[in-house]
MARTI-75752 format. One record per residue (C-alpha): residue in one letter; x, y, z. Coordinates in steps of 0.25 Angstrom, whole numbers, plus 5000, padded with zeros to 4 digits. Layout:
// residues N
AXYZ/...
***
This chain:
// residues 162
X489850504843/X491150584843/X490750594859/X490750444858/X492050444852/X492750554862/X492250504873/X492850354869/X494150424867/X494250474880/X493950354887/X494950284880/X495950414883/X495550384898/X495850234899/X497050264890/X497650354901/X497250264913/X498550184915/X499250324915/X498350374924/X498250234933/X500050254933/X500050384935/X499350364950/X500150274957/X501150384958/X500450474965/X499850324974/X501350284975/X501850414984/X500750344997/X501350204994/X502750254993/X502650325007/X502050215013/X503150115010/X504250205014/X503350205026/X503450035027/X504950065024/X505050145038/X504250055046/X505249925040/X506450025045/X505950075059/X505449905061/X506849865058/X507549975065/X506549915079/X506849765076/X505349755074/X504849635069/X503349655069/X503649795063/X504249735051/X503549625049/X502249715047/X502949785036/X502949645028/X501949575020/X501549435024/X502249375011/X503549445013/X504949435007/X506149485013/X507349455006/X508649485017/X510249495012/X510749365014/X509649305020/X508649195015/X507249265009/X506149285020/X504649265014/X503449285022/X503149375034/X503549265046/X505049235039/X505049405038/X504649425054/X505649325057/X506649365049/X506549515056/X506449445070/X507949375065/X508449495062/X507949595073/X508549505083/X509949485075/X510049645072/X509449775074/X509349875063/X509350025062/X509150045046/X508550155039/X507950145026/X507950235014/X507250225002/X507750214987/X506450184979/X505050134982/X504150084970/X502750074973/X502449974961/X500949934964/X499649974974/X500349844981/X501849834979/X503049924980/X504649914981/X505549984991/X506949994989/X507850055001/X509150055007/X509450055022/X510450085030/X510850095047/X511349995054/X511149835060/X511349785075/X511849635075/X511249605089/X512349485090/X513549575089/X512949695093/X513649765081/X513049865074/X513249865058/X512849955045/X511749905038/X511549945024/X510449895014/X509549885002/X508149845001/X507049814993/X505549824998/X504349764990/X503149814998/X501649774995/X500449845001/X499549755010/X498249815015/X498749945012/X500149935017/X501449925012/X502149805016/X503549725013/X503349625005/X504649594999/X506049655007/X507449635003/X508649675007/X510249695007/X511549745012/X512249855005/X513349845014/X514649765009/X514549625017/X515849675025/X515049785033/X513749725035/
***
């Protein structure tokens, strides 16, 4: 009977500390995610750096959102890849990105904050100007990969310098 009892007890004990257990592993599950979205991060920054439409659209999910400064919301992969097109033929970038947090939030979905900095080439004027920015990544893993699913973006530059 006290056996009965004890054992019991300890199975109660055990479910008890399950959800400490069950928070406790993401961290150590977090370290893979987190290097593989920085990864994502460097593809976006070497496909922008090439003007490379196809590149770029691959990082993004189907149902994309990317939310430009001062530019109208662009929803779904086609309006994404057409947007890039539009800009890679009205600029050329050399940015680099460097990262200022990453929350991996689920199995499925994670933020990316970052800031970037370099420089933009207006293919009409030929000038080269500084481009300085803040972003904010939502990614969501697709058949095991990290992709963009929600992008936004803007300017820390003063409206005068950019």
């Amino acid at each position: 009977m006290m056996l009965t009892i004890f054992r019991r007890n300890l199975a109660a004990l055990a479910l008890a500390a399950l959800p400490l257990i069950v928070l406790a592993a993401p961290a150590k599950s977090r370290e893979p995610a987190e290097a593989a979205i920085t990864q994502q991060l460097q593809s976006y920054e070497q496909a922008l750096n090439n003007s490379d439409v196809k590149a770029v659209v691959k990082l993004y999910t189907d149902d994309s959102v990317l939310m430009p400064q001062e530019t109208p919301t662009v929803v779904g992969i086609k309006a994404v890849e057409q947007f890039y097109v539009a800009t890679f033929q009205a600029i050329d970038l050399n940015l680099h990105f460097q990262i200022a947090e990453v929350k991996v939030l689920s199995n499925e979905w994670a933020f990316l904050r970052t800031t970037s900095t370099g420089t933009m080439k207006i293919h009409a004027t030929g000038n080269e100007v500084p481009s300085h920015n803040q972003e904010l990544f939502v990614l969501h893993k697709e058949l095991g990969t990290w992709k963009l699913a929600r992008y936004s973006f803007s300017s820390t530059l003063p409206p005068a310098q950019r």
